[in-house]
Every structure is written in structure tokens, then in C-alpha cells.
C-alpha positions in Angstrom: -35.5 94.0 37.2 -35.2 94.9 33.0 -34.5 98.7 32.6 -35.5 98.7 29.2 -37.7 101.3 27.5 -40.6 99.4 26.1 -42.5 102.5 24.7 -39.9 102.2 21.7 -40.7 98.6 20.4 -42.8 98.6 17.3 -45.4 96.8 16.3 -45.4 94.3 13.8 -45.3 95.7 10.2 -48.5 93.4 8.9 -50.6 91.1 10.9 -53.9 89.3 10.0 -56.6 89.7 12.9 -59.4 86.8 12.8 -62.0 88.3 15.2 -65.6 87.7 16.3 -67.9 90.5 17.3 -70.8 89.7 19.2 -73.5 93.2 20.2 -74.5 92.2 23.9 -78.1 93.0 25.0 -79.6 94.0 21.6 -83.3 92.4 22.3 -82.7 90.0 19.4 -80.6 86.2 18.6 -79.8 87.5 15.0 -77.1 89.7 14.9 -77.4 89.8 11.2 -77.6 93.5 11.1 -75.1 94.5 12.9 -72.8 91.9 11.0 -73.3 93.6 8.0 -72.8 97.3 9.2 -69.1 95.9 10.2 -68.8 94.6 6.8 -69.5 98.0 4.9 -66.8 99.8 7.4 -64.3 96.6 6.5 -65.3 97.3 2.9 -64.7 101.1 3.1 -61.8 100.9 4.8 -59.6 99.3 2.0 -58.1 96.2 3.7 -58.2 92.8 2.4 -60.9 91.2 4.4 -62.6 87.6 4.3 -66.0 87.5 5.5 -66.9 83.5 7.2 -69.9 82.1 9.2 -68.0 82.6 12.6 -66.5 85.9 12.2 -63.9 87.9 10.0 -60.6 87.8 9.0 -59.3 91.2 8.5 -55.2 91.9 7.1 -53.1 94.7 7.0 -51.0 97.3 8.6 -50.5 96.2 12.5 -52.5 100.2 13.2 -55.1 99.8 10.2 -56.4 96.0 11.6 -56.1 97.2 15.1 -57.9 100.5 13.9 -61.0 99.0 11.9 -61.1 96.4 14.7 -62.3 99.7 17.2 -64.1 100.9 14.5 -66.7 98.1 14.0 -67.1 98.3 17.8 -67.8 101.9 17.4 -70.2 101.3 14.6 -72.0 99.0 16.5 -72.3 101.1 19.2 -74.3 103.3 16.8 -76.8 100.8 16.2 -77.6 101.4 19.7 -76.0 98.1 21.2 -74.2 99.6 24.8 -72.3 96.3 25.0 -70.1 94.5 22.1 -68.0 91.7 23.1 -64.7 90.5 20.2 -62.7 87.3 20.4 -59.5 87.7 18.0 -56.6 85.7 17.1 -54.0 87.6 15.7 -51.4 86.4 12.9 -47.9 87.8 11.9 -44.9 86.8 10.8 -40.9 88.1 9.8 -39.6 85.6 7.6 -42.2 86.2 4.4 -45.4 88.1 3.2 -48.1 86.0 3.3 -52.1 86.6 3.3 -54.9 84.6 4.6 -55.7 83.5 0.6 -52.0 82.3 0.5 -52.7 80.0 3.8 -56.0 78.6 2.3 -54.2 77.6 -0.9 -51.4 76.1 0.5 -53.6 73.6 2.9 -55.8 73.2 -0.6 -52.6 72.1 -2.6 -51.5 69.7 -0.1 -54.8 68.1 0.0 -55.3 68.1 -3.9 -51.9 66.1 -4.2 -52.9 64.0 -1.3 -49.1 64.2 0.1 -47.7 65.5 3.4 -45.5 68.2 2.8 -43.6 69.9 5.8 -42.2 72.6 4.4 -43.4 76.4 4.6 
């Protein structure tokens, strides 16, 4: 059995969060409105964010993303939605700084030169 503290590891310094939010129980299919109250939270709160037809990718500080990810639940609570269910895959890495832009390019660079190239 480990004795070591745990409540001393850190979190990761940045991470990218790619989540889904879907209000439960809102009397309508379109969740249209409630998508776009999360966007003008993600928009306030200064993070790099990439709005796509599935969900959000959101970048940052390991506390900001994990932050404005409680925060759009929160704001979609106000709407009057008592249930809001989020998916999320979560991103980070030690050996280099890299956003979700940086990831797109490099899969679009490969493609445009029609190679296969293994390294990072």
C-alpha cells in the first residue's frame, strides 16, 4: 500500500479540453440556444476556443479549461435546464507547447504534400 501524499501533485500546466454539452429535459431537440450562451462565456473568458458542429475545443491553463468547463454548465443551468450532461477528451503534453490550430496544420501539411511523415 503507496504512502504517498497525492494532494501535492499538480496538474498539468496547459491542456486542451474537447467537450460536448448537451441541456437534458429542455422541452426542445435544438439546443441551439443554449450552445450559444456557452459560446459568449468561452468568448468572455479569454481562452483560445474553436467552436465545431459536435462540440468545443477549449485551451488553456489546466484550472481556467476546467473552470469555464463548470461555468458553461452553470450558465446553462440559468437558462432553466435542471440537467446538463458533457462528454470531454482532454489533451496535454510535457515535451512542447502546442495548440489545437498547430494539430490541424500539421495533419493539413502532411496531406498537402501527400507524404507520410512520422515525426512530431
Amino acid at each position: 500500500m503507496s504512502t504517498r501524499d497525492y494532494s501535492s501533485v499538480p496538474t498539468p500546466a496547459r491542456c486542451y479540453v474537447d467537450f460536448c454539452l448537451v441541456p437534458i429535459g429542455t422541452g426542445s431537440v435544438s439546443v441551439a440556444q443554449e450552445v450559444a450562451e456557452v459560446q459568449k462565456l468561452l468568448k468572455a473568458s479569454g481562452l483560445s476556443y474553436t467552436m465545431h458542429s459536435a462540440g468545443t475545443t477549449v485551451e488553456g491553463s489546466w484550472d481556467e479549461v476546467m473552470k469555464v468547463v463548470g461555468q458553461a454548465h452553470a450558465v446553462v443551468h440559468q437558462t432553466g435546464c435542471v440537467r446538463v450532461q458533457t462528454s470531454m477528451r482532454v489533451g496535454t503534453r510535457t515535451d512542447k507547447a502546442q495548440t489545437a490550430e498547430q494539430k490541424v496544420k500539421r495533419v493539413e501539411n502532411i496531406l498537402a504534400k501527400g507524404g507520410d511523415e512520422r515525426a512530431s
